[in-house]
C-alpha positions, -999 to +999 in steps of 0.1 A: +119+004+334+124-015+364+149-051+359+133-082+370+149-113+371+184-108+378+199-138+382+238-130+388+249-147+413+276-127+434+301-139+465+269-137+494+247-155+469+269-184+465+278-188+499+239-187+509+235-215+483+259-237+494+243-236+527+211-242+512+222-275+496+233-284+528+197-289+540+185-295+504+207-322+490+203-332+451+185-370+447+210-375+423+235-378+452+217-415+462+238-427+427+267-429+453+250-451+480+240-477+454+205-459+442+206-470+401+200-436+379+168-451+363+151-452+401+164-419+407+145-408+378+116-429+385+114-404+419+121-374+399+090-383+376+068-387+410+082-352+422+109-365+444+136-341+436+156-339+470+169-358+497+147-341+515+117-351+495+123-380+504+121-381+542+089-354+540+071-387+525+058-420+540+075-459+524+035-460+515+037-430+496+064-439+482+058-472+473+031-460+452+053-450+425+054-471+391+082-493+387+094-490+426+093-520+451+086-524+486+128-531+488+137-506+464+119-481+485+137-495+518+169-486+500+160-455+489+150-445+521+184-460+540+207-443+517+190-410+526+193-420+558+234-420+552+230-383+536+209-369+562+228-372+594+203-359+619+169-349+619+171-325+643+187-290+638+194-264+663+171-235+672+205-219+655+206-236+624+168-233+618+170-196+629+192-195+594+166-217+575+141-192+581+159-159+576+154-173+541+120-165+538+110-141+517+077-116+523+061-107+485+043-077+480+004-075+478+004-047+460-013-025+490+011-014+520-018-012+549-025-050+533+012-065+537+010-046+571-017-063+579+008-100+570+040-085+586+055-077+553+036-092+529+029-131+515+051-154+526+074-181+511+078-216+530+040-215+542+006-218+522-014-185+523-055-191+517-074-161+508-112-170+512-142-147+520-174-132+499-176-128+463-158-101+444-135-090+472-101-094+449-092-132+456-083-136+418-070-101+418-049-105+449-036-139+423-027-119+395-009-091+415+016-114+430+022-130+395+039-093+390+052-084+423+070-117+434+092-105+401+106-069+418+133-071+435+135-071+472+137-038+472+105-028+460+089-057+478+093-087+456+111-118+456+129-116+423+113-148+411+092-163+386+051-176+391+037-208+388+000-205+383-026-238+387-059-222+370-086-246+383-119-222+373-109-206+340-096-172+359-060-163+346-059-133+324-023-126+308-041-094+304-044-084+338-009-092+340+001-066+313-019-039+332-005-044+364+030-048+348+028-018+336+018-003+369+053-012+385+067+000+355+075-039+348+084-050+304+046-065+301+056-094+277+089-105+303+062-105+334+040-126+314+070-151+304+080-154+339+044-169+348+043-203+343+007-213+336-016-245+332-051-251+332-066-281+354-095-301+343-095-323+371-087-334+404-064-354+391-054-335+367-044-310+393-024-330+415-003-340+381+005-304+375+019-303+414+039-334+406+051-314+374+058-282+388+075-299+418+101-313+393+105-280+378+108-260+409+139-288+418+153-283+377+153-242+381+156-244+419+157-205+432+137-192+402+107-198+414+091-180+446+056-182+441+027-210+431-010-199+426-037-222+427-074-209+418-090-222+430-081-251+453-107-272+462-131-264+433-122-295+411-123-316+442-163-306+449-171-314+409-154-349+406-169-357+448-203-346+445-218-377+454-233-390+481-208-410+504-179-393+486-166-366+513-143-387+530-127-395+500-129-360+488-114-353+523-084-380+521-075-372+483-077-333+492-049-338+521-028-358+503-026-330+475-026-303+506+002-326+519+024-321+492+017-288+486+034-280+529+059-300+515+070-280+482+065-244+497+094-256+525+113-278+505+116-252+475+112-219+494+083-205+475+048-192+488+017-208+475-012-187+476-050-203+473-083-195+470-106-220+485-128-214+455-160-206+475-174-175+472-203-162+497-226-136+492-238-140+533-214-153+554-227-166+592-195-182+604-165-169+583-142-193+606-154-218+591-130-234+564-142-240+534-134-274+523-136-290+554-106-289+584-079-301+563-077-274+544-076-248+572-050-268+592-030-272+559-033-233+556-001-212+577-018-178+573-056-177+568-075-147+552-107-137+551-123-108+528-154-089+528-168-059+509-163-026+527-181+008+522-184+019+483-148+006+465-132-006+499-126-042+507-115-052+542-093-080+549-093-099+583-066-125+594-078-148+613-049-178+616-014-170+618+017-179+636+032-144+632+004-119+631-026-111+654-060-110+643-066-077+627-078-058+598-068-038+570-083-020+544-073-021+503-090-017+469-091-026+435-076-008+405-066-016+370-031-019+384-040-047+406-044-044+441-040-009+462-043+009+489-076+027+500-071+069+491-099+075+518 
């Protein structure tokens, strides 16, 4: 049975995390350049967790959250100020940032190929394309294979999973535990799940899982949304209501950039748009913001018989290419023909 979770720090670990809070200082630090504990939590409650956090967000932003003032927030932001030296790193020092990305397992090797290793954390990754291609599958995969261990092409992390469409199935995630030889009921309690009934709603459960990312920070490596932009469409679908679809949609994309660096997790999305006939696949679904918001951008299509073919067409790392995988009962696979 293959161990998942393993959590033991030893002598590399602990020197990799004290460099990590070197670039990810605790909020709770600010208590000691005159930020009161009840302010601090007011940020915590908003999904502020970090020094960080705080310079990845506008005094507008910011200003937004209950119970904070215009001067408050011109504290806040000074005494992070005093914490955070310098904004600018060497080419050095952010050479060390990234070698702490992690590349999670799709399930299929010509598919994480295809990514240069596989999904990875720091970045959004947006799976879109024609219906019953494996968007959801490709979901509930990584819910099981960011829990192996490097090794066998995980990330030896727990899930976070936004459901926005009524698509998680903890029995999916049995079946494909059992696949990788994975205890089914510890892969489902490693998957942290919530359903979200609104636009709203959804950018709540960011907020939340922000704060829990920063509570358990390195135990998560992975947050799901499916689909991303669906709730937006339901709760916009008036007439003279895409620009504030638009601007309420990058503001939630916004943070989202924001927690996959600040956190070192992946988020995989589906845009939540699936087409049967597709005449211009580069287009995003959702508008430009989502696209732009987007690191890696994939688009599937049905193949011959059981195949599906997968196509990158944005990325920083990878050139446009293809790659072939399938669908089993274990999840997601390589093609046998």
């Amino acid at each position: 049975m293959t161990e998942i979770i393993d959590n033991v720090p030893d002598q590399e670990d602990n020197h990799e995390e004290e460099e990590e809070e070197l670039f990810y200082t605790e909020i709770d630090e600010l208590q000691n350049h005159g930020i009161s504990a009840a302010d601090i939590t007011k940020l915590k409650s908003a999904g502020i967790c970090t020094v960080k956090a705080i310079q990845m967000n506008t005094r507008k932003n910011l200003c937004k959250i209950k119970g904070l003032s215009e001067a408050k927030i011109d504290k806040v932001k000074e005494s992070a100020s005093k914490l955070q030296t310098s904004s600018f790193i060497t080419g050095t020092e952010f050479s060390f940032i990234r070698s702490k990305v992690l590349w999670i397992s799709t399930g299929s090797k010509q598919l994480d190929a295809l990514l240069g290793g596989g999904i990875p954390t720091m970045s959004i990754t947006e799976a879109f394309g024609e219906f019953r291609t494996g968007k959801t599958q490709i979901a509930h995969t990584l819910c099981v294979t960011t829990q192996l261990p490097p090794s066998m092409g995980g990330a030896n992390g727990k899930v976070a999973f936004i459901d926005t469409e009524g698509t998680f199935r903890p029995e999916r995630i049995k079946s494909i535990a059992a696949r990788f030889g994975i205890d089914q009921q510890a892969a489902l309690e490693n998957v942290l799940f919530a359903r979200a009934y609104t636009s709203e709603h959804q950018m709540e459960l960011i907020i939340e899982v922000a704060a829990r990312f920063a509570e358990e920070r390195g135990i998560y490596r992975l947050l799901i949304i499916d689909s991303i932009i669906n709730l937006f469409r339901s709760d916009y679908s008036g007439r003279g209501e895409l620009a504030e679809r638009q601007q309420k949609l990058n503001i939630m994309l916004s943070r989202l950039v924001k927690i996959a660096e600040e956190f070192n997790v992946a988020v995989q999305s589906d845009p939540g748009a699936s087409m049967t006939f597709v005449s211009e696949p580069r287009k995003p679904i959702g508008g430009h913001v989502l696209a732009h918001a987007s690191t890696t951008r994939i688009y599937l299509r049905k193949g011959r018989g059981e195949e599906r073919i997968a196509k990158i067409y944005d990325s920083p790392d990878m050139p446009e290419a293809e790659a072939p995988y399938a669908i089993s009962g274990g999840g997601i696979v390589d093609c046998s023909g």
